[in-house]
CHARMM-style PDB file with segment names, atoms N, HN, CA, C and O in Angstrom:
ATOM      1  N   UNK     1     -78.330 183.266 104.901  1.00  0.00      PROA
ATOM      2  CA  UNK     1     -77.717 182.028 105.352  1.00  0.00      PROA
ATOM      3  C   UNK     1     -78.527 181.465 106.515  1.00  0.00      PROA
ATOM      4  O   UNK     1     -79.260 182.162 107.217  1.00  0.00      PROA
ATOM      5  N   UNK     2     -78.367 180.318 106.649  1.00  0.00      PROA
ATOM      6  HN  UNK     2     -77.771 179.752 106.079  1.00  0.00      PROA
ATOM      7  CA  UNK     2     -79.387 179.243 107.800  1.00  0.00      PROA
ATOM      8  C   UNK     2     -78.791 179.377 109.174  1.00  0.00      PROA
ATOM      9  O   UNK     2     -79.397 179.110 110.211  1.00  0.00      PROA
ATOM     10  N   UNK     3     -77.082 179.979 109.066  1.00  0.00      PROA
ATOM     11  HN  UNK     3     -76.590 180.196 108.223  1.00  0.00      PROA
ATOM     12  CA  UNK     3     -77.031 179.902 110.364  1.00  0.00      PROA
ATOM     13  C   UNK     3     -76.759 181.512 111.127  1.00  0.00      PROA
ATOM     14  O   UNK     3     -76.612 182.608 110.586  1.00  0.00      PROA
ATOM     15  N   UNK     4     -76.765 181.154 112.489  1.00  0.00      PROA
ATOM     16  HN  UNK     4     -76.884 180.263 112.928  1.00  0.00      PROA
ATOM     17  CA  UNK     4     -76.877 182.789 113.431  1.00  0.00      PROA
ATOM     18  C   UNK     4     -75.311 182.733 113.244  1.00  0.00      PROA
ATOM     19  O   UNK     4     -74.549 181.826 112.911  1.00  0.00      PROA
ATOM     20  N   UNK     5     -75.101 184.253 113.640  1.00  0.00      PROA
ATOM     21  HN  UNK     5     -75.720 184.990 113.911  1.00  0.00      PROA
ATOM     22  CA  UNK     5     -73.311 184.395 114.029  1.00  0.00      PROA
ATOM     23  C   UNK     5     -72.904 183.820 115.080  1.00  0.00      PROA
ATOM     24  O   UNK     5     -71.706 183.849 115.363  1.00  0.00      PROA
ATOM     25  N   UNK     6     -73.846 183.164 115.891  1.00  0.00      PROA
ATOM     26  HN  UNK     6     -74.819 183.140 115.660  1.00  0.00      PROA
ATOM     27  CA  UNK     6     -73.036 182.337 116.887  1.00  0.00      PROA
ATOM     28  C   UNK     6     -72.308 180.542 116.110  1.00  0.00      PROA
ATOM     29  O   UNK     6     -71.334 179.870 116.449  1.00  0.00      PROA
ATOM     30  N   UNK     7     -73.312 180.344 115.050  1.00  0.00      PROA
ATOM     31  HN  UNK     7     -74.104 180.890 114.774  1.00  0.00      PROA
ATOM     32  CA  UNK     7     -73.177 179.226 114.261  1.00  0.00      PROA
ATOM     33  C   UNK     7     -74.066 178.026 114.768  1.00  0.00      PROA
ATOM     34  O   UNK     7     -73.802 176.839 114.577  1.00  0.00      PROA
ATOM     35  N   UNK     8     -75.156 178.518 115.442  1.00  0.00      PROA
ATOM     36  HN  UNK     8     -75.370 179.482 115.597  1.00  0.00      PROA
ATOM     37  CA  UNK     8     -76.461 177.832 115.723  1.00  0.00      PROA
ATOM     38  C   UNK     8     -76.668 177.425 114.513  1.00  0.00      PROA
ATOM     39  O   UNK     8     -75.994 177.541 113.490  1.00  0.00      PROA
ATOM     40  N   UNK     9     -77.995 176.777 114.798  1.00  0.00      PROA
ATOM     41  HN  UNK     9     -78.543 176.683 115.629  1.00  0.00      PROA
ATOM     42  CA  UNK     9     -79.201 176.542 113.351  1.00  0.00      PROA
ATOM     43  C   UNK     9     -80.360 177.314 113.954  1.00  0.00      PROA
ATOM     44  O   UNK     9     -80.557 177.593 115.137  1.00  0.00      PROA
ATOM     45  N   UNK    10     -80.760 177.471 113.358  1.00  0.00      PROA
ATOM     46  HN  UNK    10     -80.600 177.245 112.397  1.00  0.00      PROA
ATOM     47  CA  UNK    10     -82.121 177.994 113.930  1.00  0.00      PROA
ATOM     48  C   UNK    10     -83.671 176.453 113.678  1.00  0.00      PROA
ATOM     49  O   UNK    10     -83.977 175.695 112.758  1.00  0.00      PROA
ATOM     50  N   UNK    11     -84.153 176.691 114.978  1.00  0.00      PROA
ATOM     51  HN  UNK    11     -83.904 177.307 115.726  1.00  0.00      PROA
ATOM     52  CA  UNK    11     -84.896 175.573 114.211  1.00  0.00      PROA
ATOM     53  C   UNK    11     -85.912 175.483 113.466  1.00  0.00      PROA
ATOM     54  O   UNK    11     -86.541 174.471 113.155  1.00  0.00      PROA
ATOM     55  N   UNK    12     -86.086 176.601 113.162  1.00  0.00      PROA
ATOM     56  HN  UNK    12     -85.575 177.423 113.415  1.00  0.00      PROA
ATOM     57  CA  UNK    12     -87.340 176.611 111.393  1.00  0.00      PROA
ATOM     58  C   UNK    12     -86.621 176.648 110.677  1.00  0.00      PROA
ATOM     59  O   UNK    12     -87.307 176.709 109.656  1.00  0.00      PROA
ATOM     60  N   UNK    13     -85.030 176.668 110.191  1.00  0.00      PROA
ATOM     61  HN  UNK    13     -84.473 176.619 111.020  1.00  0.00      PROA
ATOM     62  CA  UNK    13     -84.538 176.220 109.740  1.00  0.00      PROA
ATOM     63  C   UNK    13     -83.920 174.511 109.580  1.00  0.00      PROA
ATOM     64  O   UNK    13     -83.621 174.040 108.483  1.00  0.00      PROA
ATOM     65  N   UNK    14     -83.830 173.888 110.631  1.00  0.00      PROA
ATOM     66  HN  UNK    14     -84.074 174.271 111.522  1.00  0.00      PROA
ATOM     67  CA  UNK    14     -83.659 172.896 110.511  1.00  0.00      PROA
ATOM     68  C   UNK    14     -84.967 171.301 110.143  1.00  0.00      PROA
ATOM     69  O   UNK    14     -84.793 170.192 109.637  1.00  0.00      PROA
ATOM     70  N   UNK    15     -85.974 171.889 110.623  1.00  0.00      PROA
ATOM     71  HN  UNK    15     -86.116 172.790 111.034  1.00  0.00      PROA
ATOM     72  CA  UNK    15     -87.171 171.065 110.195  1.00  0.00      PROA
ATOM     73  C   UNK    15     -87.489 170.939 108.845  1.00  0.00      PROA
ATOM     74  O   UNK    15     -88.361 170.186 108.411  1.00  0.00      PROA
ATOM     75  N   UNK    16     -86.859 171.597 108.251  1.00  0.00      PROA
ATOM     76  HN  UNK    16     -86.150 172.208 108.604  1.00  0.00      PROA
ATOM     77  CA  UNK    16     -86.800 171.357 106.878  1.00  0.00      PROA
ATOM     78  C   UNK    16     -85.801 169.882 106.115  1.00  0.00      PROA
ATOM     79  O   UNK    16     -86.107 168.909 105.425  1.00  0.00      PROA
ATOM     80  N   UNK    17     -84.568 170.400 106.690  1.00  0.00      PROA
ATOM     81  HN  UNK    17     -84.320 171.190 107.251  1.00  0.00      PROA
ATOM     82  CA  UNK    17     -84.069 169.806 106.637  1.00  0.00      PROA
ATOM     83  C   UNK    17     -83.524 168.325 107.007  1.00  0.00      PROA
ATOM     84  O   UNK    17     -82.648 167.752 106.359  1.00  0.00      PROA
ATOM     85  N   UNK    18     -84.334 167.665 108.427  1.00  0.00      PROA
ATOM     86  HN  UNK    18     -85.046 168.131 108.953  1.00  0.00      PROA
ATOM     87  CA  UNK    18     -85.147 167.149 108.548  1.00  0.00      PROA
ATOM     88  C   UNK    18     -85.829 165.997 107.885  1.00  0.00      PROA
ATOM     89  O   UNK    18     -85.576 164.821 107.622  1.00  0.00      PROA
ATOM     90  N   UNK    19     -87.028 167.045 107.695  1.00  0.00      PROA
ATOM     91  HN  UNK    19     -87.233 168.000 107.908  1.00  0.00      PROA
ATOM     92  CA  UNK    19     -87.965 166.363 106.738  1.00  0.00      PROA
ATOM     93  C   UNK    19     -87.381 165.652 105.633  1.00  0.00      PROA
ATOM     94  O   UNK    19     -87.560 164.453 105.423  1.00  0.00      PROA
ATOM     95  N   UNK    20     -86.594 166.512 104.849  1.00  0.00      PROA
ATOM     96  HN  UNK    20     -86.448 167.486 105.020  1.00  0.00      PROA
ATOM     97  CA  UNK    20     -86.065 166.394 103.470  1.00  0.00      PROA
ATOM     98  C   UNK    20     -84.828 164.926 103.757  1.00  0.00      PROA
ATOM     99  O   UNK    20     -84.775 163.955 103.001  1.00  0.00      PROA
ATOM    100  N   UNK    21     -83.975 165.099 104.958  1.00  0.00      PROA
ATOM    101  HN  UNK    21     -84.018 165.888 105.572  1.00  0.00      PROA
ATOM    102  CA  UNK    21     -83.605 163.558 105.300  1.00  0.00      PROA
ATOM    103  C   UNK    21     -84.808 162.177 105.494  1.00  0.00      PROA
ATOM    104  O   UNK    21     -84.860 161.034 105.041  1.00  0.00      PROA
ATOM    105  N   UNK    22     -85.389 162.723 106.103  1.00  0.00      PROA
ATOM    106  HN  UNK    22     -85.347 163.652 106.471  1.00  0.00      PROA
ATOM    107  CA  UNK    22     -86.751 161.561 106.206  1.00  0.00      PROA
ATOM    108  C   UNK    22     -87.054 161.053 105.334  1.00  0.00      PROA
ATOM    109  O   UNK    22     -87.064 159.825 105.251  1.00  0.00      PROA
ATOM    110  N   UNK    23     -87.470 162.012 104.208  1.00  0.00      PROA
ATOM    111  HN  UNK    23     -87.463 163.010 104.276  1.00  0.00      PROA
ATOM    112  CA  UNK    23     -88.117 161.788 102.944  1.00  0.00      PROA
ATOM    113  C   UNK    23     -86.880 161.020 101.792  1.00  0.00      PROA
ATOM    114  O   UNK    23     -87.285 160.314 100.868  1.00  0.00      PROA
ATOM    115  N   UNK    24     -85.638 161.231 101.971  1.00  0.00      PROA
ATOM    116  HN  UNK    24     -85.310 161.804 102.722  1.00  0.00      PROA
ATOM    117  CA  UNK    24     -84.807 160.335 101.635  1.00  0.00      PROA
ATOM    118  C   UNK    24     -84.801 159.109 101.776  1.00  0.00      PROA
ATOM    119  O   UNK    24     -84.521 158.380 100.823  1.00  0.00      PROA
ATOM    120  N   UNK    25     -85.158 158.542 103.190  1.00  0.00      PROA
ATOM    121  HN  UNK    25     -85.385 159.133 103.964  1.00  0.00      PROA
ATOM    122  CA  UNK    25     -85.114 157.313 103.329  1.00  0.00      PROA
ATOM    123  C   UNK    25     -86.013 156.649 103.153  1.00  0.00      PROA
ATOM    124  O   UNK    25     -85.958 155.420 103.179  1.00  0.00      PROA
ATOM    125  N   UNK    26     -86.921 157.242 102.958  1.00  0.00      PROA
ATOM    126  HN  UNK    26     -86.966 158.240 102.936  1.00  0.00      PROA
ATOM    127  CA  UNK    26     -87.853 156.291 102.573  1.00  0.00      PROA
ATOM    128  C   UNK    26     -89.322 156.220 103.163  1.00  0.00      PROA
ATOM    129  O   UNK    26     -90.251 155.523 102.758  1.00  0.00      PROA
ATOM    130  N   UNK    27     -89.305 157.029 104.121  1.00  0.00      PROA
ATOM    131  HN  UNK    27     -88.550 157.596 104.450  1.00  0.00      PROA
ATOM    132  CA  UNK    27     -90.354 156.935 105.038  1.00  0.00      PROA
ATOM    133  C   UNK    27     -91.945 157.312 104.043  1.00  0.00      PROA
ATOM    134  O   UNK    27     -92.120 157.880 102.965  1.00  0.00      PROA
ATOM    135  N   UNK    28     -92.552 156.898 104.689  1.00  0.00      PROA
ATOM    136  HN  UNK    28     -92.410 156.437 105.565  1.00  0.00      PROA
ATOM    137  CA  UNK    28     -94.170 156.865 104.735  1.00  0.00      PROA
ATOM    138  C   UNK    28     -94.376 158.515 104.542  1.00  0.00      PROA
ATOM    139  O   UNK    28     -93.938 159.350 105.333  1.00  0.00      PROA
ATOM    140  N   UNK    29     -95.232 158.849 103.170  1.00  0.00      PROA
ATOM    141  HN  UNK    29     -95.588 158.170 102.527  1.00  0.00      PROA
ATOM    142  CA  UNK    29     -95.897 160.391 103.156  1.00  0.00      PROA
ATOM    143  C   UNK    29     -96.278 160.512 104.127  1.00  0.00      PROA
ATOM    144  O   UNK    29     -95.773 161.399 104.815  1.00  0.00      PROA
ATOM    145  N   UNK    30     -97.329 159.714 104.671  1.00  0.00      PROA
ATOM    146  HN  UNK    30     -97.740 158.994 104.112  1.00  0.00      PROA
ATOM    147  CA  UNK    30     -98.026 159.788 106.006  1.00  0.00      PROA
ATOM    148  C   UNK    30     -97.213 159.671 106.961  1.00  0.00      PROA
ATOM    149  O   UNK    30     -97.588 160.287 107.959  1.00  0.00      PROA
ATOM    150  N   UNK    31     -96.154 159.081 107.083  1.00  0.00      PROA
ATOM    151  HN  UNK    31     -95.849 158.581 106.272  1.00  0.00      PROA
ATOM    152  CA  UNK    31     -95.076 159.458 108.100  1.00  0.00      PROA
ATOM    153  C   UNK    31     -94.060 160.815 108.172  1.00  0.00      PROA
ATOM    154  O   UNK    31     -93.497 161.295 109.155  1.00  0.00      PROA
ATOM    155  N   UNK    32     -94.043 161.219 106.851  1.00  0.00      PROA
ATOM    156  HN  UNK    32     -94.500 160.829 106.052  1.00  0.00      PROA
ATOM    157  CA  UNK    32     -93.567 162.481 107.022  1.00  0.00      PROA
ATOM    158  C   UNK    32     -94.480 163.619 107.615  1.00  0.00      PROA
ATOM    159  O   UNK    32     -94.287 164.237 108.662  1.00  0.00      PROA
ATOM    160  N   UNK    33     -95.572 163.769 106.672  1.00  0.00      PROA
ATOM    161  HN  UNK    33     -95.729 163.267 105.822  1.00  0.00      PROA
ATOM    162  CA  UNK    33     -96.036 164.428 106.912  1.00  0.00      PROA
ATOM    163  C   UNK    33     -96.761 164.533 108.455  1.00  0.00      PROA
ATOM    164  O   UNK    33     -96.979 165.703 108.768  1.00  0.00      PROA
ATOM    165  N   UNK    34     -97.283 163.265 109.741  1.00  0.00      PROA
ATOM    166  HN  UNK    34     -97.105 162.314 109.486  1.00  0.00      PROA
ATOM    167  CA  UNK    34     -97.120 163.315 111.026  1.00  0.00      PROA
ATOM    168  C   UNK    34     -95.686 164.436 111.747  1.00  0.00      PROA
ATOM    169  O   UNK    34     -95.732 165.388 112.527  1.00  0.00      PROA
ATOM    170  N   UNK    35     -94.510 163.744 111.027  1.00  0.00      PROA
ATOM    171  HN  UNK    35     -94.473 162.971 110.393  1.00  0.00      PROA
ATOM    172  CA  UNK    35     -93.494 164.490 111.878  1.00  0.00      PROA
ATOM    173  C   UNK    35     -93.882 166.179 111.333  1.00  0.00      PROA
ATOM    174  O   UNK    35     -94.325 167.168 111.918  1.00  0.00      PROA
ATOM    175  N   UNK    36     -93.487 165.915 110.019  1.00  0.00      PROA
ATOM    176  HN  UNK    36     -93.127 165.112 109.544  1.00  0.00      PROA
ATOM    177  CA  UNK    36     -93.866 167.913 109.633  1.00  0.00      PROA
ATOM    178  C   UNK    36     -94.839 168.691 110.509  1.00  0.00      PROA
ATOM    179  O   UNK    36     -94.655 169.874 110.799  1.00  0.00      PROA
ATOM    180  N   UNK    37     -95.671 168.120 110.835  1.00  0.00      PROA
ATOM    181  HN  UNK    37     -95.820 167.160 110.600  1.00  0.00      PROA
ATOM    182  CA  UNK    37     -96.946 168.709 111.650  1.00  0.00      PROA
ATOM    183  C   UNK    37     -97.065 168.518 113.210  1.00  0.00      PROA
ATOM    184  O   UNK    37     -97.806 169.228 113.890  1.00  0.00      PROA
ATOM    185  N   UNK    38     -96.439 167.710 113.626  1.00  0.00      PROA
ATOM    186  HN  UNK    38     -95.837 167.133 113.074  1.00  0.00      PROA
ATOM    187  CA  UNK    38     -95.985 167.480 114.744  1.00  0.00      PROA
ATOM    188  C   UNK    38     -94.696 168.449 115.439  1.00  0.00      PROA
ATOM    189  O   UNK    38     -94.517 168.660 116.638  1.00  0.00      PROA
ATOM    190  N   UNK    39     -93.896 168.941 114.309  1.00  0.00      PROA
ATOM    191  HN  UNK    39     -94.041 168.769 113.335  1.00  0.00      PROA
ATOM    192  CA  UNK    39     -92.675 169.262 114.108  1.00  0.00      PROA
ATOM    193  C   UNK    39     -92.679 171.262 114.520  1.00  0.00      PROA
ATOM    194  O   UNK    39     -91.950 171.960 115.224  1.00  0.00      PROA
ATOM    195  N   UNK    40     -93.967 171.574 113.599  1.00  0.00      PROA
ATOM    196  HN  UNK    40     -94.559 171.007 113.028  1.00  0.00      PROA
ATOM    197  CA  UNK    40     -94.434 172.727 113.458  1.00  0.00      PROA
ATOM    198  C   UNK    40     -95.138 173.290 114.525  1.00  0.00      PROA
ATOM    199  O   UNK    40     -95.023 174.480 114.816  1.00  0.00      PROA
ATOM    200  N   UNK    41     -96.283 172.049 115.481  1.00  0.00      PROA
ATOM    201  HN  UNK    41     -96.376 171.082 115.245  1.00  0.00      PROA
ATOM    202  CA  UNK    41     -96.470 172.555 116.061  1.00  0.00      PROA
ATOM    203  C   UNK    41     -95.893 172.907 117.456  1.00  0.00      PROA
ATOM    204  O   UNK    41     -96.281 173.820 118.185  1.00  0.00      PROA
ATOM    205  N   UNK    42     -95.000 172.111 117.673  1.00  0.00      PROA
ATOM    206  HN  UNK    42     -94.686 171.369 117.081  1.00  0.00      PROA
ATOM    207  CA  UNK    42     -93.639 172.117 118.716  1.00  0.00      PROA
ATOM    208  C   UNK    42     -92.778 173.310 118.379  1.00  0.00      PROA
ATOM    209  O   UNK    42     -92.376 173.975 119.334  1.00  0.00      PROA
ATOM    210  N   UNK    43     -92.402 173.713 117.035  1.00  0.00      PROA
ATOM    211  HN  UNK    43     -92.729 173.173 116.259  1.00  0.00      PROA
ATOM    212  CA  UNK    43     -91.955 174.940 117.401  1.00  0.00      PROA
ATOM    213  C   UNK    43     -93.015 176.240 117.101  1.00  0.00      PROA
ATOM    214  O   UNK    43     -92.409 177.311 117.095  1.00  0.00      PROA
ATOM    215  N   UNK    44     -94.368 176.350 116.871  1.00  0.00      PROA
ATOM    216  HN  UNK    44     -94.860 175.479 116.876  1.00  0.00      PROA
ATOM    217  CA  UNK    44     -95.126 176.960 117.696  1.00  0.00      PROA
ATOM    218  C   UNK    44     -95.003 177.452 119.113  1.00  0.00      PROA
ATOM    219  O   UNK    44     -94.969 178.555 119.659  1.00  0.00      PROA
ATOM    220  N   UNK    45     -94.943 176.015 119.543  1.00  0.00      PROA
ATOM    221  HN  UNK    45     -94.970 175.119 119.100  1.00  0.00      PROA
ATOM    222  CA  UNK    45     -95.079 176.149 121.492  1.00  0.00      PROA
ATOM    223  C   UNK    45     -93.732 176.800 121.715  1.00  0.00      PROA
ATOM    224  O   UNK    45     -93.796 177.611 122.639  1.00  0.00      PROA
ATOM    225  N   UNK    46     -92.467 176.701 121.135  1.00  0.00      PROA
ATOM    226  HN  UNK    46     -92.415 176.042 120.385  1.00  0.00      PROA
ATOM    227  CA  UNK    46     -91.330 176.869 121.969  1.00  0.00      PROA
ATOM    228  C   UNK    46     -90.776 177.931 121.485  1.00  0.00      PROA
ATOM    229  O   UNK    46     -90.157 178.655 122.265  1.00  0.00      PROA
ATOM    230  N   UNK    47     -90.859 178.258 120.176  1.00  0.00      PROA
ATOM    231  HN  UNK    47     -91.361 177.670 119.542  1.00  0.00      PROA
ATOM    232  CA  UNK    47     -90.646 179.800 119.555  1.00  0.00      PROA
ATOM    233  C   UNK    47     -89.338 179.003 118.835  1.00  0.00      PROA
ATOM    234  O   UNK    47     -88.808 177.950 119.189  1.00  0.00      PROA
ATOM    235  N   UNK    48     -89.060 179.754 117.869  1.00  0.00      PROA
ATOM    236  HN  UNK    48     -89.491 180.610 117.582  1.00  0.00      PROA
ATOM    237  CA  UNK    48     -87.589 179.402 117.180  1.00  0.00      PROA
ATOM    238  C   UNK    48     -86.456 179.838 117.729  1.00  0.00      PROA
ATOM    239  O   UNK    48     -86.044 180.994 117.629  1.00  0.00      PROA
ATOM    240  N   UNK    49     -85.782 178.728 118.467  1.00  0.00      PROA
ATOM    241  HN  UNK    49     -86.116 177.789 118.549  1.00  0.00      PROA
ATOM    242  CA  UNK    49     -84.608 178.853 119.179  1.00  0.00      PROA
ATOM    243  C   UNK    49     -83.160 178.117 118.410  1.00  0.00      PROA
ATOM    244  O   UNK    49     -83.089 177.004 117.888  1.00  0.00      PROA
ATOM    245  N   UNK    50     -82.357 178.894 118.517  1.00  0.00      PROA
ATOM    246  HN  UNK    50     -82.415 179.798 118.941  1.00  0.00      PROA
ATOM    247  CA  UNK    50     -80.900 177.928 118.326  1.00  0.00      PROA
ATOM    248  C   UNK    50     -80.561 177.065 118.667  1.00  0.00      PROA
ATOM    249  O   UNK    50     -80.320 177.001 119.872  1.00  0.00      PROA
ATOM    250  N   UNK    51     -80.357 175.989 117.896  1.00  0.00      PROA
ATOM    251  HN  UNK    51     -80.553 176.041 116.917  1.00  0.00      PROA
ATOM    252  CA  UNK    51     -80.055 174.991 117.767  1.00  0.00      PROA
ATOM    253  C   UNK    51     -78.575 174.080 118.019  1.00  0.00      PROA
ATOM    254  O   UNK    51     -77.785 175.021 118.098  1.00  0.00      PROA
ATOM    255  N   UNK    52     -77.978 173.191 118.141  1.00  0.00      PROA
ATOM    256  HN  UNK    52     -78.620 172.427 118.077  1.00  0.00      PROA
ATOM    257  CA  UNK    52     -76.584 172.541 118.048  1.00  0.00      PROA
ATOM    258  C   UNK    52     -75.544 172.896 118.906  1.00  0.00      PROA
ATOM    259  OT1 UNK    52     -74.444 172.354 118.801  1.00  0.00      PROA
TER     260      UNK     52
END
């Protein structure tokens, strides 16, 4: 399951999800794919923390 027992998200879990809203609306490949990579490397820097 996506979420912790506290009922966080985790956020390599949520960049997915995310994306997959983005990509609903309509946005630019090239605009997704900026945030995806932008997205990834931010939680690089910050480590996967709980979310909400």
């Amino acid at each position: 399951m996506n979420h912790s027992p506290s009922g966080s998200l985790l956020l390599s879990k949520a960049i997915p999800g995310f994306i997959n809203y983005k990509t609903t609306e309509g946005l630019a490949l090239r605009t997704i794919d900026s945030h995806e990579r932008l997205l990834n490397k931010w939680l690089e820097h910050i480590g996967d923390q709980e979310i909400g």
